[in-house]
KENU-825653 format. One record per residue: x, y, z of N, C-alpha, C in turn; residue number from 1. Coordinates in Angstrom, 3 decimals, padded with zeros to 6 digits. Layout:
% residues N
nx X; ny Y; nz Z; cax X; cay Y; caz Z; cx X; cy Y; cz Z; resi NUM
...
END
This chain:
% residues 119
nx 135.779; ny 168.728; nz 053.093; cax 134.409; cay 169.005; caz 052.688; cx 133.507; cy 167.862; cz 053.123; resi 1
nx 132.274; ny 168.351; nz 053.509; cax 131.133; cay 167.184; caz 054.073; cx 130.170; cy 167.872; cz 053.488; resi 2
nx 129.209; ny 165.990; nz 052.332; cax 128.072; cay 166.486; caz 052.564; cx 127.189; cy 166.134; cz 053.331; resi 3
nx 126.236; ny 166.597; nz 053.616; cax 125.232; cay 166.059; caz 054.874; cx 123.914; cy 166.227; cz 053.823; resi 4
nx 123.212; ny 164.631; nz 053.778; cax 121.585; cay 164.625; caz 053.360; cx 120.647; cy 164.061; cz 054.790; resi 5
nx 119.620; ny 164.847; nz 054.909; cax 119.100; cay 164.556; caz 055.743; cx 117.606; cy 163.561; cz 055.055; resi 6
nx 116.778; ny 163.127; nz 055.883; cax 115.651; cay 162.147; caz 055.152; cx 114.762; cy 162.034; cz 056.740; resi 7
nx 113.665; ny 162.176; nz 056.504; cax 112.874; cay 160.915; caz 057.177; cx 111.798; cy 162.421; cz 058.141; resi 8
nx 111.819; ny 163.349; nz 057.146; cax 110.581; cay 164.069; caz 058.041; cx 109.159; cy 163.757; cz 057.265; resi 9
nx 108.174; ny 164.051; nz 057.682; cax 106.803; cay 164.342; caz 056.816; cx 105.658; cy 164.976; cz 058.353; resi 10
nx 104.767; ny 164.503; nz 057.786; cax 103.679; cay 164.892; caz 058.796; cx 103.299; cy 163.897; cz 059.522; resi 11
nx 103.005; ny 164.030; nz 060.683; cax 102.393; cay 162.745; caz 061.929; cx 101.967; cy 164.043; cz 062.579; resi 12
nx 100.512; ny 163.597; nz 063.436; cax 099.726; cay 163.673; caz 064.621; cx 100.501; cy 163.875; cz 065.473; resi 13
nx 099.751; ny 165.088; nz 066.368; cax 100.409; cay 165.536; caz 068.025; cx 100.636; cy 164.338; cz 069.018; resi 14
nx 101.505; ny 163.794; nz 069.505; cax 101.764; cay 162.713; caz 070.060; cx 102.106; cy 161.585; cz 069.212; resi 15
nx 102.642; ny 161.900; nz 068.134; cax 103.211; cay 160.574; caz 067.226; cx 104.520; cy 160.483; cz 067.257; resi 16
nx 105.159; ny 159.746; nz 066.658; cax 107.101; cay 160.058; caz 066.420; cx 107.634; cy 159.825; cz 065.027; resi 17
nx 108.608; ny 160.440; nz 064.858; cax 109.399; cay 160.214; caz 063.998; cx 110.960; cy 160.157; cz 064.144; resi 18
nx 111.558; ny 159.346; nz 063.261; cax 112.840; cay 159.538; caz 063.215; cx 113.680; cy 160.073; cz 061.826; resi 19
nx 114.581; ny 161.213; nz 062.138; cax 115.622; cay 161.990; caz 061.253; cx 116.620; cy 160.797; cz 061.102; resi 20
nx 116.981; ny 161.453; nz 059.676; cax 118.235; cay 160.673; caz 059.551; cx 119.098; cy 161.620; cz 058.922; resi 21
nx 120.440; ny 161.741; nz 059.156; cax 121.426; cay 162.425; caz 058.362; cx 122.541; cy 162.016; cz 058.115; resi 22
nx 122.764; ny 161.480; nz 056.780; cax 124.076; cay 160.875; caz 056.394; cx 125.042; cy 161.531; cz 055.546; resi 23
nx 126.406; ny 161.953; nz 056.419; cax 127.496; cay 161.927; caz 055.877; cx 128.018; cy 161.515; cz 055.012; resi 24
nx 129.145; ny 162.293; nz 054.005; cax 130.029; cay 161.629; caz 053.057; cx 130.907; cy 163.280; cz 052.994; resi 25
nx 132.219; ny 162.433; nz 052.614; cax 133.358; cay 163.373; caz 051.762; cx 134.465; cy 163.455; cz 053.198; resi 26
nx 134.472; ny 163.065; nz 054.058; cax 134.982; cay 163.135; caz 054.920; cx 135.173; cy 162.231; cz 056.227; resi 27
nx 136.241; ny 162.305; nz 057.618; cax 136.135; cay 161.641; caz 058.517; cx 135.025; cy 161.618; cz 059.277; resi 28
nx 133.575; ny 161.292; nz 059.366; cax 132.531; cay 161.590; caz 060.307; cx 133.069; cy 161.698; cz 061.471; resi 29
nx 133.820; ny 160.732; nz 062.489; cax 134.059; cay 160.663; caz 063.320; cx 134.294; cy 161.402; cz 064.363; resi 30
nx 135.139; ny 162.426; nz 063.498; cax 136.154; cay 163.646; caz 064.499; cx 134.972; cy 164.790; cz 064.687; resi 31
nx 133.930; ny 164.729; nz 063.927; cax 133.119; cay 165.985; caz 063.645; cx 132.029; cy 166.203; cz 064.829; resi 32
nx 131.563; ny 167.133; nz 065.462; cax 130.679; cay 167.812; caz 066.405; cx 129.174; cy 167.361; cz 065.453; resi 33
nx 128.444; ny 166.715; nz 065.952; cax 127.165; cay 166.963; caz 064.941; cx 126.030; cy 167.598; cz 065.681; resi 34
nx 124.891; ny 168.238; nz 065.025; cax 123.874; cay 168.378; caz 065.592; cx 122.537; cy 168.883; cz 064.978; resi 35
nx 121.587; ny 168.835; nz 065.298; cax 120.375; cay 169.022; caz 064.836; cx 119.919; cy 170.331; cz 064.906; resi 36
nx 119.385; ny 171.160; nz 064.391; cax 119.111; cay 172.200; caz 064.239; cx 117.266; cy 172.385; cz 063.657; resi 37
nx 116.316; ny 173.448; nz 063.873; cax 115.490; cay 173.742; caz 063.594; cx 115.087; cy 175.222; cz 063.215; resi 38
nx 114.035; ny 175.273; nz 062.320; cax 113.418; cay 177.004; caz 061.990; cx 112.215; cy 176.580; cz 061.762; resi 39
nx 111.555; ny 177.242; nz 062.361; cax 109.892; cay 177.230; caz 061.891; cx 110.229; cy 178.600; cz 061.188; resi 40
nx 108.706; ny 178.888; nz 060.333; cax 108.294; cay 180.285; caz 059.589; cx 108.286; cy 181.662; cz 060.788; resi 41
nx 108.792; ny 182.115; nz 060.492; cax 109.365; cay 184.066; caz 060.914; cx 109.975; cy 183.348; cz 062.011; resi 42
nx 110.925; ny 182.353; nz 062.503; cax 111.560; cay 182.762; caz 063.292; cx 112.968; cy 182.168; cz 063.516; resi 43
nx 113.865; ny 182.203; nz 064.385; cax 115.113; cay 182.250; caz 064.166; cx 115.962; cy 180.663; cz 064.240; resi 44
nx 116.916; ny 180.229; nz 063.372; cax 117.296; cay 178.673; caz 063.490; cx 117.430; cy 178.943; cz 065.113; resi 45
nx 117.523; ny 177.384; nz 065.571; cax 117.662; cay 177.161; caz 066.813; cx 118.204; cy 175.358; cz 067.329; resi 46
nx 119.263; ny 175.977; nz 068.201; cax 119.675; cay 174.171; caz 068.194; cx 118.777; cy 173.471; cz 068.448; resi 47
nx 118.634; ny 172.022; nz 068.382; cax 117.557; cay 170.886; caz 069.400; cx 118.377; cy 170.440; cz 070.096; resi 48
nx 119.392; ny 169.855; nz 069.344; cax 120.053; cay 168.415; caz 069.856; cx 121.769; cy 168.489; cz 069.361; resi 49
nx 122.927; ny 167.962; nz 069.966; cax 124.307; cay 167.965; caz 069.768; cx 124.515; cy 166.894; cz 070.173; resi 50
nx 125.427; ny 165.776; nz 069.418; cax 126.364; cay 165.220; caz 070.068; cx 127.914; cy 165.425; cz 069.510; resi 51
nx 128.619; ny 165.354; nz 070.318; cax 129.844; cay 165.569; caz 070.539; cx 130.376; cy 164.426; cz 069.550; resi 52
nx 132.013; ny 164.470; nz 069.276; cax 132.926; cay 163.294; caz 068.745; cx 132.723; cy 162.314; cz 069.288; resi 53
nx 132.876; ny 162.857; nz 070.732; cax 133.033; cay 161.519; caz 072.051; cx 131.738; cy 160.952; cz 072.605; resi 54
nx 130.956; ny 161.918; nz 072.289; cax 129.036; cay 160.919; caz 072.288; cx 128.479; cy 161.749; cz 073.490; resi 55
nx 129.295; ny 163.195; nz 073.904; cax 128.370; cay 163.722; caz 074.997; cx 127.302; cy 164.250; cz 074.015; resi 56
nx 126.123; ny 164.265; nz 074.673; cax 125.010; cay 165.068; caz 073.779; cx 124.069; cy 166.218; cz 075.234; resi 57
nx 123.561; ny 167.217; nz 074.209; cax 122.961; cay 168.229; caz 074.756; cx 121.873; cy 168.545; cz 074.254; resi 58
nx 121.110; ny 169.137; nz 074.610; cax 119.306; cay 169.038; caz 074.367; cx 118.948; cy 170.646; cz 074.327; resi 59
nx 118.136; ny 171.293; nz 073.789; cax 117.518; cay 172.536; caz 074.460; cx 116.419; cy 171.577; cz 075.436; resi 60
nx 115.560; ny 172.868; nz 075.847; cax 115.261; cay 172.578; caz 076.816; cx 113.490; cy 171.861; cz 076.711; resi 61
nx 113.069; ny 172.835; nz 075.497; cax 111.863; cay 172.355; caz 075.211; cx 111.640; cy 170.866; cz 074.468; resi 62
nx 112.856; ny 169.920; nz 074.049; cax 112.608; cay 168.901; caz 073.714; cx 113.509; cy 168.050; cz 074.571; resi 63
nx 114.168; ny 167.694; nz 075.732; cax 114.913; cay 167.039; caz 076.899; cx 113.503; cy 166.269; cz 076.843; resi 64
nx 113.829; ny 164.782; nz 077.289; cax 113.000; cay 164.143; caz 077.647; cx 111.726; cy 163.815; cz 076.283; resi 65
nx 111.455; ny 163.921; nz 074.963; cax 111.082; cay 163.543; caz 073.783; cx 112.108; cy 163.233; cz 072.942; resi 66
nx 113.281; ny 163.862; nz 072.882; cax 114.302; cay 163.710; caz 071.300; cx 115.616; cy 163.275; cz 071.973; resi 67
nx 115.848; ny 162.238; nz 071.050; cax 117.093; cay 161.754; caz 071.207; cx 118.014; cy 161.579; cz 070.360; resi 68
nx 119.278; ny 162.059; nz 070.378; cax 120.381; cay 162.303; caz 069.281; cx 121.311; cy 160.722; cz 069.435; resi 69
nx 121.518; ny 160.489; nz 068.309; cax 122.355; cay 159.575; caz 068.519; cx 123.501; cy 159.213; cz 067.278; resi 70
nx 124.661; ny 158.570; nz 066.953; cax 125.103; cay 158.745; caz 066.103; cx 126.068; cy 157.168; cz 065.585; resi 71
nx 125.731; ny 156.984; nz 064.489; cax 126.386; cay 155.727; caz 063.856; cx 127.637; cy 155.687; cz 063.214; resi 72
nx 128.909; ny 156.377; nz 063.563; cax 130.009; cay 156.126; caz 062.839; cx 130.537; cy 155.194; cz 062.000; resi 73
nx 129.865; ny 154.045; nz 062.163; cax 130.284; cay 152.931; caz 061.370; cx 129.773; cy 153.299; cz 059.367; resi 74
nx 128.363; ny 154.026; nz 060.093; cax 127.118; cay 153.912; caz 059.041; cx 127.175; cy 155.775; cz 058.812; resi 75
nx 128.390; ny 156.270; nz 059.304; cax 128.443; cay 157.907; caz 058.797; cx 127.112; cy 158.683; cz 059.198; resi 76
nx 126.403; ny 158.250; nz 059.900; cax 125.062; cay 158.922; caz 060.009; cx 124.724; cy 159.133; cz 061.453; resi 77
nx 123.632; ny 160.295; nz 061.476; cax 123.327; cay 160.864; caz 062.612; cx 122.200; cy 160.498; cz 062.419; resi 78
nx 121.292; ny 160.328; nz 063.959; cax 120.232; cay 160.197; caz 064.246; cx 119.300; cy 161.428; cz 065.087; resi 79
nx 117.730; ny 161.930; nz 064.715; cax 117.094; cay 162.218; caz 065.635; cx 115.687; cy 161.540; cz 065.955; resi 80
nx 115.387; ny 160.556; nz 067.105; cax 114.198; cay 160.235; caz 067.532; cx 113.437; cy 161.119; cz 068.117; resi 81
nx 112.339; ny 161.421; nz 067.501; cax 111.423; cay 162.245; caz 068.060; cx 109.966; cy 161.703; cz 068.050; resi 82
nx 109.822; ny 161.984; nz 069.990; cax 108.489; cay 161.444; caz 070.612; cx 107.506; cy 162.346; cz 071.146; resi 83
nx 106.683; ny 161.947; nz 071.494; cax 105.679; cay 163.009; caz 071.680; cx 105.980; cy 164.103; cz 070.707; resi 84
nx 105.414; ny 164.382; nz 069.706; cax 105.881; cay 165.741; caz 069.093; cx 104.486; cy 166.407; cz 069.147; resi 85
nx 104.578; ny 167.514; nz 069.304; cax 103.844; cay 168.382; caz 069.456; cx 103.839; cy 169.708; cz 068.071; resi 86
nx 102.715; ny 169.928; nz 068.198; cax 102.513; cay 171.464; caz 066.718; cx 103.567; cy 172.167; cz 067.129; resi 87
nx 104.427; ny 172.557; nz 068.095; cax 104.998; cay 173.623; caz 067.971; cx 106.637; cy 173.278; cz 067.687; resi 88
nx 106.664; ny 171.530; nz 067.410; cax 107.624; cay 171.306; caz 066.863; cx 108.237; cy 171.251; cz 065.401; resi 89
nx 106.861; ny 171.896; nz 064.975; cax 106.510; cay 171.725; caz 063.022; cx 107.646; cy 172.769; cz 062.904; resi 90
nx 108.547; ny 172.281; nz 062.044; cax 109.591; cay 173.352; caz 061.579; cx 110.513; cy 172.559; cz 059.989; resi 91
nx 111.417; ny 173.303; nz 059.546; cax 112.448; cay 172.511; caz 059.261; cx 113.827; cy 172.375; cz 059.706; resi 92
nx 113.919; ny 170.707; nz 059.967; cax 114.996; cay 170.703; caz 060.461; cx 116.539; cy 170.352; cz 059.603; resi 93
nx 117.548; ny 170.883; nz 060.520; cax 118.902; cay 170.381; caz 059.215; cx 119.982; cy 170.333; cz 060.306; resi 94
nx 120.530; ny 169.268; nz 059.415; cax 121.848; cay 168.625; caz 060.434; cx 122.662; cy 169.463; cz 059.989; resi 95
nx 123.872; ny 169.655; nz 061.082; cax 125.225; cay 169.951; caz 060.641; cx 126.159; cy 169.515; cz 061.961; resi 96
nx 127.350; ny 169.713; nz 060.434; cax 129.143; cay 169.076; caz 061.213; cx 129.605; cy 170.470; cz 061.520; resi 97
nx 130.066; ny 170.230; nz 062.842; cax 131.013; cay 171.265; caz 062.877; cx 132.134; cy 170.772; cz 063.226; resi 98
nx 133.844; ny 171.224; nz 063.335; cax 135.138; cay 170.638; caz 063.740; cx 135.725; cy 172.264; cz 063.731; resi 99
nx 136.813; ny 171.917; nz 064.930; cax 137.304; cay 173.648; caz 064.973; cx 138.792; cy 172.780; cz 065.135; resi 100
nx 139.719; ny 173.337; nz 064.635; cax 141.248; cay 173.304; caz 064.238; cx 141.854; cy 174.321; cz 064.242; resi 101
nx 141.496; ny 175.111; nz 065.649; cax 142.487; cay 176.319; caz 065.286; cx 143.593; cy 176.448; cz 063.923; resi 102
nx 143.680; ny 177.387; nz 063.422; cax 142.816; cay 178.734; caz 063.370; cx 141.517; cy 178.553; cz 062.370; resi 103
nx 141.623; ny 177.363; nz 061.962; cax 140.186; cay 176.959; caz 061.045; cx 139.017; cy 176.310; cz 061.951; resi 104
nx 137.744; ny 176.646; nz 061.397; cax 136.506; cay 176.289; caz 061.669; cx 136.043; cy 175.316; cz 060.504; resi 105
nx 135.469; ny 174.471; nz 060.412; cax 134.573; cay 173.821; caz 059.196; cx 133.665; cy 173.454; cz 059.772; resi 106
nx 132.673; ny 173.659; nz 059.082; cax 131.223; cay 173.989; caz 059.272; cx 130.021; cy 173.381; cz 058.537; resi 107
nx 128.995; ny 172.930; nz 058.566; cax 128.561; cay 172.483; caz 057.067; cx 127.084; cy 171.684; cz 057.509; resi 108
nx 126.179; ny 172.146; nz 056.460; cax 125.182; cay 172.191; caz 056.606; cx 124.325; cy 171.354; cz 055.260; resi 109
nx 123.019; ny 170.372; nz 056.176; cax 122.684; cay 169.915; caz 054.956; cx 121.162; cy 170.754; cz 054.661; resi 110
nx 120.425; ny 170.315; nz 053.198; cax 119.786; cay 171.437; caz 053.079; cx 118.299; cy 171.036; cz 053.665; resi 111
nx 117.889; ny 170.476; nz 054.813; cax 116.872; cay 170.548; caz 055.655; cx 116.002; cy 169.802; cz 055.278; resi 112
nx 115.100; ny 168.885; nz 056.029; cax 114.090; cay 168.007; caz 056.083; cx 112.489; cy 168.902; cz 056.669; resi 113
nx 111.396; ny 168.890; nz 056.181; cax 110.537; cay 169.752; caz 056.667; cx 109.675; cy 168.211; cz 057.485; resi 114
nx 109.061; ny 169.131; nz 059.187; cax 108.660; cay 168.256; caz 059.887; cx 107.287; cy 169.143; cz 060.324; resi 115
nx 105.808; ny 168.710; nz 060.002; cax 104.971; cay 168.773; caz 060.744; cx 104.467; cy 168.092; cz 061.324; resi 116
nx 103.961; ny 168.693; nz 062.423; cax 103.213; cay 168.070; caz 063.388; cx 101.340; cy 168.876; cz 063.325; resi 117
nx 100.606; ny 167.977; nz 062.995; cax 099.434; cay 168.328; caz 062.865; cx 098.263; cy 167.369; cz 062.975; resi 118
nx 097.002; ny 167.815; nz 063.492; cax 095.953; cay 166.707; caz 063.387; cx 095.335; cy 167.490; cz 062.233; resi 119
END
């Protein structure tokens, strides 16, 4: 079992930054898939950001080049830097672990940080 608390959204200006934080407990962080996730209002979650056990990370496409995932094993916690943000990044966001062990999946989700972006 993992829980995941996330921290560190609020509101900033179009072109400001912020940084996510999501810290682990109840488990090995290490071995676990992490990644960032988003939903704005009426529409569907959607990845941002992944990094891997081994530290590969993956981006969608509309934030490559603003957000950067990064991750502190020492300190159980995941990171998202986010630059330039723009209104259409206003959503809430929520970390999660994933680990697959054939024939098990574990999965796990924390319960979301809300992020606007607004002047």
């Amino acid at each position: 079992q993992v829980q995941l608390v996330e921290s560190g959204g609020g509101l900033v200006q179009p072109g400001g930054s912020l940084r996510l934080s999501c810290a682990a407990s109840g488990s090995i962080f290490s071995i676990y898939n992490m990644a960032w996730y988003r939903q704005a209002p009426g529409k569907q979650r959607e990845l941002v950001a992944a990094i891997a056990s081994g530290g590969w990370t993956n981006y969608a496409d509309s934030v490559k080049g603003r957000f950067t995932i990064s991750r502190d094993n020492a300190r159980n916690t995941v990171y998202l830097q986010m630059n330039s943000l723009e209104p259409e990044d206003t959503a809430v966001y929520y970390c999660n672990a994933d680990r697959e062990r054939p024939p098990f999946r574990y999965n796990y989700w924390g319960q979301g940080t809300q992020v606007t972006v607004s002047s």
